[in-house]
C-alpha positions as CSV (number, residue, x, y, z in Angstrom):
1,X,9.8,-45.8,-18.6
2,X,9.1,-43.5,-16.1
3,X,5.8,-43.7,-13.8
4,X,5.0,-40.2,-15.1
5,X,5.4,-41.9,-19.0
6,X,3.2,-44.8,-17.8
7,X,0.6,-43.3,-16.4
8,X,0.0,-42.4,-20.3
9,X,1.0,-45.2,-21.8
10,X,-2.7,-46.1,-23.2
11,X,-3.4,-42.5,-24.2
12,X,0.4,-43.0,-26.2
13,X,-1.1,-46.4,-27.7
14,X,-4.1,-44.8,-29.4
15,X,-2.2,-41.1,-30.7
16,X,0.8,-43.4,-31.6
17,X,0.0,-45.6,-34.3
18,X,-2.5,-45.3,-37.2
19,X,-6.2,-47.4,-37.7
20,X,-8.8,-47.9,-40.1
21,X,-11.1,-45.7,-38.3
22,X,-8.2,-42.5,-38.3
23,X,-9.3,-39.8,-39.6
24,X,-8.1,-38.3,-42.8
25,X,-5.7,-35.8,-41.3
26,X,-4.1,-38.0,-38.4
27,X,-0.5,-38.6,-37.9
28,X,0.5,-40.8,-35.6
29,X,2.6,-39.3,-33.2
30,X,2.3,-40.0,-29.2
31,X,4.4,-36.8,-28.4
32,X,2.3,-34.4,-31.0
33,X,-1.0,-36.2,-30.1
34,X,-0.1,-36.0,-25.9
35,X,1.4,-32.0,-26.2
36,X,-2.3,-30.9,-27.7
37,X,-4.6,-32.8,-25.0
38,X,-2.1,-31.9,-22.1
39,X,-1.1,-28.5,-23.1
40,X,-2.6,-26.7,-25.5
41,X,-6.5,-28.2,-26.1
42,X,-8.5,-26.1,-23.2
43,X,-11.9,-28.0,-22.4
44,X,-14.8,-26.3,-20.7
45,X,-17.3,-28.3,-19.0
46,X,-20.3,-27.4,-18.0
47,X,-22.5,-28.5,-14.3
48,X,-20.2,-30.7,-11.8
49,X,-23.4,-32.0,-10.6
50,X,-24.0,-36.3,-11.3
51,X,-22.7,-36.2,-15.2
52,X,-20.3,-33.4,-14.5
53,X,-18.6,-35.0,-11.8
54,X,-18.0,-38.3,-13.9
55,X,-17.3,-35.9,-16.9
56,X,-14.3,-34.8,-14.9
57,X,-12.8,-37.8,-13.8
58,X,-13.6,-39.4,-17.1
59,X,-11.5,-36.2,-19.0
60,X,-8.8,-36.0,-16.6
61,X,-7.7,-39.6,-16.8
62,X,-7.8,-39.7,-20.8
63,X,-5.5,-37.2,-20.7
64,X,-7.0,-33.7,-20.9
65,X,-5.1,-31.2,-18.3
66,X,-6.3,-27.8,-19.4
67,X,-10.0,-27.7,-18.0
68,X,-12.7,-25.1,-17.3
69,X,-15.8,-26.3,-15.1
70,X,-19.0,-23.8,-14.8
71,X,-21.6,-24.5,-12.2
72,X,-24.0,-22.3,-10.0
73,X,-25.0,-25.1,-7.5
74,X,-23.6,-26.2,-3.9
75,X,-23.8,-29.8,-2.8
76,X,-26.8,-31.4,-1.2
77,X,-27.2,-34.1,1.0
78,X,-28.9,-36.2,-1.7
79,X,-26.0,-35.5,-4.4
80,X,-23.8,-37.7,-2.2
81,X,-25.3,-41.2,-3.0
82,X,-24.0,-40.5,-6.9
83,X,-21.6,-37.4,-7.3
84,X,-18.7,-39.2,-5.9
85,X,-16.3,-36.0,-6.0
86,X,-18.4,-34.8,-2.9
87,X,-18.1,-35.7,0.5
88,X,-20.5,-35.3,3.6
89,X,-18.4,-32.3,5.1
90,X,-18.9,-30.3,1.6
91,X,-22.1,-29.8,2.2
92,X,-23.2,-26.5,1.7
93,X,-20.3,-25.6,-0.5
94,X,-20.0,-24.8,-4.3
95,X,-20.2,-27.6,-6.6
96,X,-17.7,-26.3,-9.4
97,X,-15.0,-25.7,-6.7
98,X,-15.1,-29.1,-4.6
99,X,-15.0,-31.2,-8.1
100,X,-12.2,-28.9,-9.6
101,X,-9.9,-29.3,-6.1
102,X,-10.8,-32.9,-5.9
103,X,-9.4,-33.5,-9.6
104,X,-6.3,-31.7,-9.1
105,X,-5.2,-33.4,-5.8
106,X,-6.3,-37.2,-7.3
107,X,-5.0,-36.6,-10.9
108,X,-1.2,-35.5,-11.5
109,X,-0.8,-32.7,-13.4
110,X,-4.3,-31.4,-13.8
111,X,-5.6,-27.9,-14.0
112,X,-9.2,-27.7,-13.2
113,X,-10.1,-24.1,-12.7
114,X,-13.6,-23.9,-11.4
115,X,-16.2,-20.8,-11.5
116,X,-19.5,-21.1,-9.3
117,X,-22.1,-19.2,-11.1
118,X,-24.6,-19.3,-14.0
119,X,-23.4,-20.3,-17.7
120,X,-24.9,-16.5,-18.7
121,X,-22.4,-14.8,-16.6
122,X,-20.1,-14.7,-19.5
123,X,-19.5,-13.1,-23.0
124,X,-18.6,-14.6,-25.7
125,X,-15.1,-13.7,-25.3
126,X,-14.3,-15.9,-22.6
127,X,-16.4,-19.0,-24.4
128,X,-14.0,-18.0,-27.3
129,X,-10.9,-19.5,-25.5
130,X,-12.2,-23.3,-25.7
131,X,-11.2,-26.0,-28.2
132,X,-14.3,-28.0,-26.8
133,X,-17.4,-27.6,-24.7
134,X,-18.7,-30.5,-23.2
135,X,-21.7,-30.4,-21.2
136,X,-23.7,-32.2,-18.6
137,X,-26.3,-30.1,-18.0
138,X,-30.0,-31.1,-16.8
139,X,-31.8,-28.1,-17.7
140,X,-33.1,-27.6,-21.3
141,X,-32.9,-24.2,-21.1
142,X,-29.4,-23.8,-20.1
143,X,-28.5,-26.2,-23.1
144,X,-30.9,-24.3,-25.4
145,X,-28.7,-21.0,-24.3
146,X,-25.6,-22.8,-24.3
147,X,-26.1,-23.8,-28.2
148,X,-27.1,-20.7,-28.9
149,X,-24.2,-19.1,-27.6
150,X,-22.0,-21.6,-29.6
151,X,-23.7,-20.8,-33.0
152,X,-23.5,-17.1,-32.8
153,X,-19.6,-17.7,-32.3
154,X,-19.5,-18.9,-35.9
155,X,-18.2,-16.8,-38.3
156,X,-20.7,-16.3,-41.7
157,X,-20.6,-14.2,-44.9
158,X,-23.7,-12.5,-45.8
159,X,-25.0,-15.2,-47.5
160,X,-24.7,-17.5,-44.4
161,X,-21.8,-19.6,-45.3
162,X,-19.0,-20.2,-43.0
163,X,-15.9,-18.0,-43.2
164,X,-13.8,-18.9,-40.7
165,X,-13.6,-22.5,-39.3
166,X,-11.8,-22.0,-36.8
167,X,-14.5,-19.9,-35.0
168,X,-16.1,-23.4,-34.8
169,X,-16.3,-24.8,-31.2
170,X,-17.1,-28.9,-31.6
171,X,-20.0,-29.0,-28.5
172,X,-20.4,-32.7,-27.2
173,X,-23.9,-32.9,-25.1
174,X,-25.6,-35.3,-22.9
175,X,-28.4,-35.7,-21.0
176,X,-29.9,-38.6,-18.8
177,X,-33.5,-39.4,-17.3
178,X,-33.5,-42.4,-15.2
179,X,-32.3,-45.0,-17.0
180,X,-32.5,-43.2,-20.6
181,X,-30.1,-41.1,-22.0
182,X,-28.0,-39.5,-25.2
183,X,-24.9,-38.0,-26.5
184,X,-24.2,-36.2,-29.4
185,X,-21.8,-33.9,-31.2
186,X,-22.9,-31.1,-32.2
187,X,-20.5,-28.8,-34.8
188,X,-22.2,-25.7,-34.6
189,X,-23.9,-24.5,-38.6
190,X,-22.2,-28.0,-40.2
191,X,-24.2,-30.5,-38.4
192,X,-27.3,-30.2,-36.8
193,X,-27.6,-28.0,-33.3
194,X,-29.8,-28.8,-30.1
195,X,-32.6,-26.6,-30.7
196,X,-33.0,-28.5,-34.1
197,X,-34.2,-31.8,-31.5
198,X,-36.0,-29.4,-29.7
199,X,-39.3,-31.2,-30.1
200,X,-38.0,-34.6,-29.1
201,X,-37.8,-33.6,-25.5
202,X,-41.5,-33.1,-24.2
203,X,-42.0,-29.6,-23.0
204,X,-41.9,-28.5,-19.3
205,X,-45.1,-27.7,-17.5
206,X,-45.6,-24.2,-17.1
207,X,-48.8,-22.6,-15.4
208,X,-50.6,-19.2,-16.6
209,X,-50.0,-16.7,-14.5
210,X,-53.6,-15.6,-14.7
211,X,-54.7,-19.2,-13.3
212,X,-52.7,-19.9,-10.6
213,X,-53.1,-15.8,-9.2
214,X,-56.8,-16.3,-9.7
215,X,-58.2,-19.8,-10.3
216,X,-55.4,-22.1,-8.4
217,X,-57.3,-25.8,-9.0
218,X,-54.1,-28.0,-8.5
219,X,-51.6,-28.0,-5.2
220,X,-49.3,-27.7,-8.1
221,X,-50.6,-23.7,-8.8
222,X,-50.3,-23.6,-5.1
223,X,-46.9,-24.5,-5.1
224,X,-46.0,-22.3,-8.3
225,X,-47.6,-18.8,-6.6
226,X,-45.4,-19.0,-3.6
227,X,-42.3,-19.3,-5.9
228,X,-43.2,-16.8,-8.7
229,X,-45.1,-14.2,-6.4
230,X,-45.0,-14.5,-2.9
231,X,-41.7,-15.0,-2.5
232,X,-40.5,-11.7,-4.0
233,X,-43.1,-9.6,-2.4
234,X,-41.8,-11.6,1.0
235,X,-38.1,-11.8,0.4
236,X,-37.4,-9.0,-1.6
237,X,-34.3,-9.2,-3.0
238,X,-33.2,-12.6,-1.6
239,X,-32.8,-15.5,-4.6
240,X,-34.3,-18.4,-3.8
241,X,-32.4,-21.5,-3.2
242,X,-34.1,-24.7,-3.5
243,X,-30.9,-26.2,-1.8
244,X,-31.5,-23.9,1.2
245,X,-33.6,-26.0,3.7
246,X,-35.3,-22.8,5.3
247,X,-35.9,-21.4,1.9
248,X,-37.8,-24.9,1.0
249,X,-39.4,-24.9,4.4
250,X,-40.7,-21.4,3.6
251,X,-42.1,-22.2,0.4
252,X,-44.2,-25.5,1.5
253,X,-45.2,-23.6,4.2
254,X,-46.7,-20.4,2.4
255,X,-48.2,-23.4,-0.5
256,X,-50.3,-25.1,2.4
257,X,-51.9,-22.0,3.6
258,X,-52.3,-21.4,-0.3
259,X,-53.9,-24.5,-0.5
260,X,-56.4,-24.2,2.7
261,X,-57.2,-21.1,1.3
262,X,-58.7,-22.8,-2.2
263,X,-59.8,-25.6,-0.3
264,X,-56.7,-27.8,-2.5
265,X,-55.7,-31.4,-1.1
266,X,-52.5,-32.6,-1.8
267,X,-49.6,-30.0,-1.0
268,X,-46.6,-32.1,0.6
269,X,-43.2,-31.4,0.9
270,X,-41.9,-34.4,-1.6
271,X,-44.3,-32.9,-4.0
272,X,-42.9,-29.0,-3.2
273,X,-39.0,-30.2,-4.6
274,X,-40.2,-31.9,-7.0
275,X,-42.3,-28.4,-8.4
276,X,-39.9,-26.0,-8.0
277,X,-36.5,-28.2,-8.6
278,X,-38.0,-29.5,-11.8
279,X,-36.7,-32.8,-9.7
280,X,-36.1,-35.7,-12.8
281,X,-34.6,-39.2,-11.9
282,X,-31.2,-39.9,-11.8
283,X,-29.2,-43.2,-11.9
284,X,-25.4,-43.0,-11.2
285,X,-25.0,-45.8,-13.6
286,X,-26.6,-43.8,-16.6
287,X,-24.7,-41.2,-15.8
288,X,-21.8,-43.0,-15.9
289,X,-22.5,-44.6,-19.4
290,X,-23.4,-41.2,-21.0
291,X,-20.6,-39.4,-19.2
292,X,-17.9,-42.2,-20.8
293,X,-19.2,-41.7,-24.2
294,X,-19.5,-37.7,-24.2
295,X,-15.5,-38.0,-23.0
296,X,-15.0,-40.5,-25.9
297,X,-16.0,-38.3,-28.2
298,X,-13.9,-35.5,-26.9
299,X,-10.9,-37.7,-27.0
300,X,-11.8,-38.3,-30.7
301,X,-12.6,-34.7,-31.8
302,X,-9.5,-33.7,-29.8
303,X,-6.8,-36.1,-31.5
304,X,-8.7,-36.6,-34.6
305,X,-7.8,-40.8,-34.2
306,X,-10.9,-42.2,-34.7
307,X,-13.9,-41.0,-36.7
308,X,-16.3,-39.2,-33.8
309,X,-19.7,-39.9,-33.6
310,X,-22.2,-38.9,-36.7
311,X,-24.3,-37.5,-34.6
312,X,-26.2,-38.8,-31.6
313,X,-26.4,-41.8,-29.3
314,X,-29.9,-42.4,-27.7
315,X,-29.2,-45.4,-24.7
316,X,-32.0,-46.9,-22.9
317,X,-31.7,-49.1,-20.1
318,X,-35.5,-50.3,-18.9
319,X,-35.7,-53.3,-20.2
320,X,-31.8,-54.0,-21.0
321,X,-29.3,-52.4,-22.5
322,X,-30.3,-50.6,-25.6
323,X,-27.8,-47.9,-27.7
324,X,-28.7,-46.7,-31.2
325,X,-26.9,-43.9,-33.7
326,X,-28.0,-42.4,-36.3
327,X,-27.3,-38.8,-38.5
328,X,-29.8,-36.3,-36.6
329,X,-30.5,-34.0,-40.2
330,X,-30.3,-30.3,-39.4
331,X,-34.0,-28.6,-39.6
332,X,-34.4,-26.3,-42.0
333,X,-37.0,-24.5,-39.6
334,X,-34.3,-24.6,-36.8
335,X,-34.7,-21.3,-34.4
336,X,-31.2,-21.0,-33.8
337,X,-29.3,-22.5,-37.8
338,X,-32.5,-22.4,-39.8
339,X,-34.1,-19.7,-41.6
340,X,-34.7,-16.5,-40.5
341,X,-38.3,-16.1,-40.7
342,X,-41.3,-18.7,-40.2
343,X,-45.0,-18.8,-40.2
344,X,-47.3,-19.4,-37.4
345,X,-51.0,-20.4,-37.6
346,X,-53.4,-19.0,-34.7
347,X,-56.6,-18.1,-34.6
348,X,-58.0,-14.3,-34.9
349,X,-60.2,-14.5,-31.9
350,X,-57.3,-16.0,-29.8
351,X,-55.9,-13.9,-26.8
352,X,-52.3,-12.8,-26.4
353,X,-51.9,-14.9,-23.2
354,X,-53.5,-18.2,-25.3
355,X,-50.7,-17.5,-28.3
356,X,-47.9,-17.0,-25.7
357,X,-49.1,-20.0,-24.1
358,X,-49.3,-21.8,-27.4
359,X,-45.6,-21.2,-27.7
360,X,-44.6,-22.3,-24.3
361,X,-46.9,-25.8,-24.8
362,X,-45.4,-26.3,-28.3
363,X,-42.6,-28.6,-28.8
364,X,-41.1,-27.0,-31.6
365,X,-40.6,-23.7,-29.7
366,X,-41.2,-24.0,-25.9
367,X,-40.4,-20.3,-25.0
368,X,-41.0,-19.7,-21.8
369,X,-40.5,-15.7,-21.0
370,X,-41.2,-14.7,-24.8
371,X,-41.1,-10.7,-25.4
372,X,-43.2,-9.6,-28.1
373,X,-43.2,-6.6,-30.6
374,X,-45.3,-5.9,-33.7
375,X,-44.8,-3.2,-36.2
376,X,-42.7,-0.7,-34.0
377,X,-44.7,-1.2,-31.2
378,X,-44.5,-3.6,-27.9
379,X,-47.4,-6.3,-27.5
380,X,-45.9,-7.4,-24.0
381,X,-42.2,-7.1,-22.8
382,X,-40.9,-9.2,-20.1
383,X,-39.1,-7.5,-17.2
384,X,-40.0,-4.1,-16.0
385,X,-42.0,-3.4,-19.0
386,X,-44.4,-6.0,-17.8
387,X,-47.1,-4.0,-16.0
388,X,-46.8,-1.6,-18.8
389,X,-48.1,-3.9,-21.7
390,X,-50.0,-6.4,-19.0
391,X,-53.6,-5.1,-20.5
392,X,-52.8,-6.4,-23.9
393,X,-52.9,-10.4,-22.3
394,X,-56.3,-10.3,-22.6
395,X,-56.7,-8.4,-25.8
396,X,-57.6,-10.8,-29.0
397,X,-54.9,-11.4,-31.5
398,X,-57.2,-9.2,-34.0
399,X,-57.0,-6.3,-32.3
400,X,-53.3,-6.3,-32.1
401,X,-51.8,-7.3,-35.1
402,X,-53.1,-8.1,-38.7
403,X,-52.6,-10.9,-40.4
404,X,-48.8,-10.8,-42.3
405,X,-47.7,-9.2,-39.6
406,X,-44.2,-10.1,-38.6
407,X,-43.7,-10.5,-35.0
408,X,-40.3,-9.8,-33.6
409,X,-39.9,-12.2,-30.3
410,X,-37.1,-12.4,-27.8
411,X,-36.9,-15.3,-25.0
412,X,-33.8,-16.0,-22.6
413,X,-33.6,-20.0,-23.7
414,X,-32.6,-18.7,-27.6
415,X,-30.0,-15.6,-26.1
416,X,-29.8,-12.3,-28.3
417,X,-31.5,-14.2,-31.3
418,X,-34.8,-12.5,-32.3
419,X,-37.4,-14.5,-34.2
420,X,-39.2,-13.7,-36.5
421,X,-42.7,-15.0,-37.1
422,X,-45.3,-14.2,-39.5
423,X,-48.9,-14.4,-38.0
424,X,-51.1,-16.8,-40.5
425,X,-55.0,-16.7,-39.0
426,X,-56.2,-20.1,-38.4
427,X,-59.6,-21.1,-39.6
């Protein structure tokens, strides 16, 4: 046996030979099983940040060649203590194309082709070409748009029912916060999606814009002005990069004279990141654990020899080491798989800005940038509509719409699906 032949010799052991936990259509066969994962089965990752980077190493070494890896960051200084594919003279650089260069020079034979930019960057077409997305992401909404994305792929009748399973894209997701974390597989319209757990991961804090413009009472509204309004009226067209360390200094900066201004204690730099990076813990060892069992699960959705997992792993690792599975049921509510149309209870004397913050605050939804029409007409439109249809913020619900009224509501986290909500008035 070659050195080349041994290197897979443990991938060959599990392809090669049959179990009780095969799947129905396996057939052993080391060659058949090694061609698909080395050759043909093209796997897209998404982030190369702390569960990226061990997604990578973790897929490369079980034997997948063929991979894709999406990421809009560049490394930090305080990535290096954990995302190991990064050293000190990459700083600055992009994320997606250290990790993928690193990959291909430590493991023989791989193709890691990297792209360094946002997830939204590309159509359907290109998302198309993957037998498997696997993700480690730490932003809701990029996973929110991400599932989304995968649904829409699927092929339905006009009744709903599938058509064509193989526009069906297996999507394996994780996530980690501290020492918690989960995996799951998600087959997009059989099992259940990621928006159908929306409401087990607690909603991010979002400020009205009419509070911290006008009323600012925490540094926190400080903090949130300087990123959503000063900085475009100061930069222009310049994106801000909380990775940038004059863009950070700026915006601490611009919050303490915010702050003075209000007469608001308790702006500090620490507390800056941790605003406007929507900073959440990370331990390399979690990220570890949840990275190894997201590339399990591709290895077993890829070569079919071993039942894969039915549907989600929850791990938690405060007090010991805790894992638990069970069948997450698809929601028959679900934004993205679920019915088309659902009602929503609010009162009539209720403003626009309180039911759009409703939405944000609620667990079930959390849309953050919702755009809303209502018999023909535009309630308020994100964008450069936004001045335009400002006035109605303040107007109550009662004096916009009637009740059975079907609102038609857009918001980046769900993609190019519209939902549709009837308005019930709350007593």
């Amino acid at each position: 046996m070659t050195d080349a032949q041994a290197r897979w010799n443990h991938i060959n052991k599990l392809t090669g030979r049959t179990g009780p936990f095969a799947g129905p259509e396996f057939e052993p066969n080391s060659e058949k099983g090694r061609k698909f994962l080395q050759e043909d089965c093209r796997v897209l990752v998404i982030g190369a940040g702390g569960l990226g980077c061990e997604l990578l190493k973790d897929l490369a070494l079980v034997g997948f060649r063929n991979i894709d890896v999406i990421d809009m960051d560049t490394i930090d200084y305080s990535n290096l203590n954990r995302q190991f594919l990064f050293r000190k003279e990459d700083v600055g650089k992009p994320k997606a194309e250290v990790a993928a260069a690193f990959i291909n020079k430590r493991v023989p034979g791989a193709n890691v082709v990297p792209y360094f930019g946002k997830i939204q960057d590309k159509d359907d077409d290109y998302y198309r070409q993957f037998n498997l997305v696997v993700a480690g992401l730490d932003s809701i909404d990029a996973r929110r748009w991400l599932n989304a994305t995968l649904v829409n792929l699927v092929s339905v009748d006009e009744q709903g029912e599938i058509d064509d399973p193989d526009t069906i894209i297996p999507f394996i997701d994780g996530g980690t916060e501290g020492f918690k974390g989960q995996a799951r597989v998600i087959l997009p319209r059989i099992t259940s999606c990621f928006e159908c757990s929306l409401d087990t991961f607690p909603p991010q804090v979002n400020f009205p814009m009419c509070t911290i413009a006008t009323n600012p009472r925490l540094p926190e509204h400080c903090i949130e002005y300087a990123r959503v309004v000063l900085w475009e009226k100061t930069w222009n067209d310049t994106k801000f990069d909380a990775d940038n360390t004059e863009h950070m200094k700026w915006m601490f900066d611009t919050a303490v004279e915010r702050a003075k201004e209000f007469n608001i204690q308790g702006v500090t730099y620490r507390l800056t990141q941790g605003v406007v990076k929507r900073i959440i813990p990370a331990i390399a060892a979690t990220n570890a654990l949840i990275a190894a069992a997201e590339a399990n699960e591709a290895f077993k959705v890829a070569t079919n020899c071993s039942g894969y997992l039915n549907n989600f792993m929850m791990y938690n690792g405060v007090a010991g080491v805790y894992t638990y599975t069970f069948d997450y049921e698809k929601k028959p509510e679900c934004l993205v798989c679920g019915i088309s149309e659902i009602t929503y209870s609010v009162k009539p004397d209720a403003t626009l800005q309180d039911f759009m913050d409703a939405l944000g605050a609620d667990a079930a939804y959390q849309l953050k940038k919702p755009s809303i029409r209502a018999s023909g007409k535009s309630l308020y439109m994100q964008g450069a509509l936004a001045q335009a249809t400002m006035h109605n913020l303040t107007k109550k619900m009662s004096e916009l719409v009637e009740e059975g009224d079907v609102l038609d509501i857009v918001d980046p986290s769900l993609r190019n699906i519209a939902l549709s909500m009837k308005i019930k008035w709350q007593a």
